[in-house]
FIBASE-609148 format. One record per residue (C-alpha): residue number from 1; residue in one letter; x, y, z. Coordinates in steps of 0.2 Angstrom, whole numbers, padded with zeros to 4 digits, always signed. Each point is the difference from the previous one (the first is absolute). Layout:
N
R NUM A X Y Z
...
END
This chain:
240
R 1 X -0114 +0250 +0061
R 2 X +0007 +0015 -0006
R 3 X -0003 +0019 +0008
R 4 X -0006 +0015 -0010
R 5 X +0018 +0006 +0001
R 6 X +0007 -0016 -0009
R 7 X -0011 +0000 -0014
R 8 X -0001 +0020 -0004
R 9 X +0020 -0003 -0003
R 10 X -0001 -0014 -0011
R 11 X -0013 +0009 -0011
R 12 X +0012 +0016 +0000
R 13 X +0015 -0010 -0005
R 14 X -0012 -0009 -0013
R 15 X -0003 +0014 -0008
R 16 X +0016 +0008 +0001
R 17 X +0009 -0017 -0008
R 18 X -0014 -0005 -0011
R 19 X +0004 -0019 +0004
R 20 X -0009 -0010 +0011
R 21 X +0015 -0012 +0002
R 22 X +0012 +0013 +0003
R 23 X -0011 +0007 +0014
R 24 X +0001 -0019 +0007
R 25 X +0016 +0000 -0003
R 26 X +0006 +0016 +0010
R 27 X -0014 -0002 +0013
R 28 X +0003 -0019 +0002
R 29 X -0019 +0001 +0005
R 30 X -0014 -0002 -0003
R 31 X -0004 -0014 -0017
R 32 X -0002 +0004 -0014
R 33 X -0018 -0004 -0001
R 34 X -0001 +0009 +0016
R 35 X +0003 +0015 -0008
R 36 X -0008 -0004 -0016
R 37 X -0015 +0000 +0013
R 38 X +0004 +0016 +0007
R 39 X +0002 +0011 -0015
R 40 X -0017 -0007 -0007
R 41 X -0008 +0006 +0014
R 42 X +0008 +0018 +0004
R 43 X -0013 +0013 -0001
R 44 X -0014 -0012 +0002
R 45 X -0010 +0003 +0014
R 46 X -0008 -0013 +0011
R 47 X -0018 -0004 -0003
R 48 X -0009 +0004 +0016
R 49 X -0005 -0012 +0012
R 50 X -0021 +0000 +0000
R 51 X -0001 +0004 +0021
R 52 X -0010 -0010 +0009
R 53 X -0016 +0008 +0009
R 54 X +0006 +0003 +0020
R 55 X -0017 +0004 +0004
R 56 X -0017 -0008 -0004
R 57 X -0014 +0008 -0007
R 58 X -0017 -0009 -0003
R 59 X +0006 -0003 -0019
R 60 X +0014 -0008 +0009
R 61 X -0003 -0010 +0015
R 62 X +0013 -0008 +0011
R 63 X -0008 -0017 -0002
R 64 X -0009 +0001 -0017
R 65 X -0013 -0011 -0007
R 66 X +0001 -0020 -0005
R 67 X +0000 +0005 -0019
R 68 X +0014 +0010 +0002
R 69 X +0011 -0011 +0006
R 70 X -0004 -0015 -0009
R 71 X +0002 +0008 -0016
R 72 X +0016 +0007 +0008
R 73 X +0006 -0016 +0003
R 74 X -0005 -0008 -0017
R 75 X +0009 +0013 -0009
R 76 X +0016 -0007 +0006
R 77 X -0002 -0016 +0005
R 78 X -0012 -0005 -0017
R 79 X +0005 +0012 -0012
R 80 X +0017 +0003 +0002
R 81 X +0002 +0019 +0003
R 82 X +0014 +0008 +0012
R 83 X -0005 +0002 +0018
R 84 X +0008 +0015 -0003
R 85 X -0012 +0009 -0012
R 86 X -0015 -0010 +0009
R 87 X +0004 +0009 +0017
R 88 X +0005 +0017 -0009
R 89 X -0014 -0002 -0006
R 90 X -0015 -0004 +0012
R 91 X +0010 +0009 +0011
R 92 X +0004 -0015 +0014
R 93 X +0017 -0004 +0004
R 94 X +0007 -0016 -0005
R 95 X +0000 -0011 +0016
R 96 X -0018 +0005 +0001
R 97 X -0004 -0011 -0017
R 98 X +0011 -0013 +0005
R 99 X -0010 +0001 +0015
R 100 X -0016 -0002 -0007
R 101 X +0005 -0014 -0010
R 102 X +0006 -0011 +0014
R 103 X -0017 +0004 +0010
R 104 X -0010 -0006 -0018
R 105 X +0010 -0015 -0001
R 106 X -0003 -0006 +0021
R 107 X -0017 +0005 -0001
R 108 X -0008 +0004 -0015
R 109 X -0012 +0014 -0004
R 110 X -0003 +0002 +0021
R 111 X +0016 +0007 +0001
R 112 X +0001 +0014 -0012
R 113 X -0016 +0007 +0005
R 114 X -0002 +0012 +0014
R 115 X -0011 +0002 +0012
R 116 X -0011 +0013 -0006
R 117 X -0003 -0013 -0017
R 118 X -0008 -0012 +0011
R 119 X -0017 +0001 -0001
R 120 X -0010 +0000 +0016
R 121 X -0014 -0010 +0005
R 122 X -0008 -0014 +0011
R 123 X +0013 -0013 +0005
R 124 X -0002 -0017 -0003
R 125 X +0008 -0011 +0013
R 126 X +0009 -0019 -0006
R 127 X -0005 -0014 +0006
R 128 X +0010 -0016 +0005
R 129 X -0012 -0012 -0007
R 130 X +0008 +0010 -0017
R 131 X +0016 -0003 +0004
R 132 X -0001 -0018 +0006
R 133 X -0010 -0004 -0016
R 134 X +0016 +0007 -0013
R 135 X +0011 -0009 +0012
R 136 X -0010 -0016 -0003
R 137 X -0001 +0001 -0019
R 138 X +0018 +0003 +0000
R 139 X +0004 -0017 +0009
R 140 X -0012 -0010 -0010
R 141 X +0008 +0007 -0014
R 142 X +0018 -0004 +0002
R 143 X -0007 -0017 +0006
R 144 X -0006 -0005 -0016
R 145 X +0014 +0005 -0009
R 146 X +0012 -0010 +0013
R 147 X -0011 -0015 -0005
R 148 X +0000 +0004 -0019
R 149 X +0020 -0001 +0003
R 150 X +0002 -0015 +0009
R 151 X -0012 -0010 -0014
R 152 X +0012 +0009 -0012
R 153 X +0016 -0007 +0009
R 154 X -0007 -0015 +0000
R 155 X -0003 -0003 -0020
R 156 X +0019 +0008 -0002
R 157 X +0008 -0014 +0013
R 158 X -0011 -0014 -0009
R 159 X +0004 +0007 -0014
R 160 X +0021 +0001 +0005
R 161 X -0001 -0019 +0004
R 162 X -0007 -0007 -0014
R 163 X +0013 +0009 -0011
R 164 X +0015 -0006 +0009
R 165 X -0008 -0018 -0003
R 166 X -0004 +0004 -0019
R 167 X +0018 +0006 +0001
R 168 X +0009 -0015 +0004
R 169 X -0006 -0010 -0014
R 170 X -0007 +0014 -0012
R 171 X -0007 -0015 -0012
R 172 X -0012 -0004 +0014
R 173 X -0021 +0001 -0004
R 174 X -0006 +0010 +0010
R 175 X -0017 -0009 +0001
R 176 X +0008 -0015 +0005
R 177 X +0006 +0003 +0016
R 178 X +0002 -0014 +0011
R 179 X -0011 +0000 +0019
R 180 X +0020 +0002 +0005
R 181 X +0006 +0013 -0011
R 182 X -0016 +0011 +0009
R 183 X +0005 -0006 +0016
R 184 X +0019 +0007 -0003
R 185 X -0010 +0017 -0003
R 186 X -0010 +0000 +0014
R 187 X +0015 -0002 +0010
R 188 X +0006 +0014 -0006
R 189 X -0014 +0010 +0002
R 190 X -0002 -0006 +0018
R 191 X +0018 +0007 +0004
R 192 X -0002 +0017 -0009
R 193 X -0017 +0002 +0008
R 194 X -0009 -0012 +0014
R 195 X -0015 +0013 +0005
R 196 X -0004 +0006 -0019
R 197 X -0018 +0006 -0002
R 198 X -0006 -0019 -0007
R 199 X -0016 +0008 -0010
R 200 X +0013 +0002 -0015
R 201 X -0008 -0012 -0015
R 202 X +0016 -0005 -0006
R 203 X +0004 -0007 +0016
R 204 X -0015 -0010 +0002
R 205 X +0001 -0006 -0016
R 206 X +0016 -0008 +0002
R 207 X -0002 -0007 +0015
R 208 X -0018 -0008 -0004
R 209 X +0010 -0008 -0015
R 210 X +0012 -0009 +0009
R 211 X -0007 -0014 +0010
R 212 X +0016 -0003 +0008
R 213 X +0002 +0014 +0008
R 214 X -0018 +0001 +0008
R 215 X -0003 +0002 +0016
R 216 X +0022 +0004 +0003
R 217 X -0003 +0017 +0010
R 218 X +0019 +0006 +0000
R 219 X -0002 +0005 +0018
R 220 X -0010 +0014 -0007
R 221 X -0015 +0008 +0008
R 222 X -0019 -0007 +0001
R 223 X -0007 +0009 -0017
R 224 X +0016 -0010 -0009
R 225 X -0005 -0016 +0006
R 226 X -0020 +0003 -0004
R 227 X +0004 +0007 -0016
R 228 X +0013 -0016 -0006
R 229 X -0017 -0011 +0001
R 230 X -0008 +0007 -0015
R 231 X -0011 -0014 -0010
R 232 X +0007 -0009 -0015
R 233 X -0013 +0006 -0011
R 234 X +0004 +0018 -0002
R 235 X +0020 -0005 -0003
R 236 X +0006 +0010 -0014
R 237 X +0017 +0003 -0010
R 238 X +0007 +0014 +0007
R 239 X +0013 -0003 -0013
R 240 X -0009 +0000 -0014
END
């Protein structure tokens, strides 16, 4: 930083010289663009700084109203203005917008307005039962979609298994499968997943369509075994 001193000389030897390099030359301070700076803005005064109100009358309260701040706050964060002109102009310094947004942002609407804005009236108490019931739905709801998952997975590993078969002889029809080429994916499937949700079609399909394998439970849970004897007459191709 230079003092007022160091620049006043540099501009009287500038215009004493005439040459900008000379004066850098001499003074072997400050840059050139330095002092391009400081000839461009001799005799320029300053623009005054807007002073902010120290005092607050009832056109300008200390804590002023919701709309104040939020449009405060959009003007800057939204719009893209300086937070400089924003607080020059509403006349609130700058950590009080910053302020304000990081209330907005934890809480919302409740936490720009004042007490004042909030209207009065009876008060309506909560009730467990409320609560308890959200908290419910919420459960049942991420139940279902752990269930809609798991029958997901399963298509995906059934899926997996019968490609590394096709794989290993890629001239292989698909339809004609043998009881043992099944048996080699079920084995698979029983390794990647022994307690998989058995309501999946795909699986009961292939299983009722393989007599062999009827009835071989895999050390799997109750469901698996009821589910493996599954009548002959509603076999179908799961590879069709």
């Amino acid at each position: 930083m230079y003092n007022k001193e160091e620049i006043e000389q540099a501009l009287n030897l500038y215009y004493h010289v005439k040459s900008v390099s000379k004066v850098v030359h001499q003074l072997n301070n400050p840059s050139r663009r330095q002092l391009y700076t400081w000839i461009a803005l001799e005799g320029k005064q300053k623009p005054k700084r807007k002073q902010l109100l120290t005092i607050h009358p009832p056109e300008h309260p200390r804590n002023p109203s919701f709309e104040v701040k939020i449009a405060a706050i959009k003007r800057y964060f939204e719009i893209g203005e300086s937070v400089k002109s924003v607080s020059e102009d509403i006349g609130y310094n700058r950590a009080t917008i910053y302020n304000w947004r990081k209330k907005y942002l934890k809480e919302g609407h409740w936490g720009l307005m004042n007490q004042k804005n909030i209207k009065r009236g009876p008060l309506k108490e909560g009730t467990v039962n409320h609560r308890r019931d959200e908290l419910s739905a919420s459960v049942e709801e991420l139940a279902t979609i752990k269930a809609q998952m798991h029958d997901m997975q399963m298509e995906i590993d059934l899926l997996t298994e019968t490609i590394n078969i096709l794989k290993k002889d890629p001239g292989i029809d698909q339809r004609a499968l043998s009881n043992r080429e099944k048996t080699v994916i079920i084995d698979g499937l029983s390794t990647l997943n022994c307690t998989i949700r058995l309501s999946t079609v795909y699986y009961i399909q292939l299983v009722s369509s393989s007599p062999m394998i009827r009835g071989y439970g895999y050390g799997c849970t109750n469901e698996y075994n009821q589910i493996t004897h599954v009548p002959i007459h509603q076999n179908h191709q799961i590879f069709d």
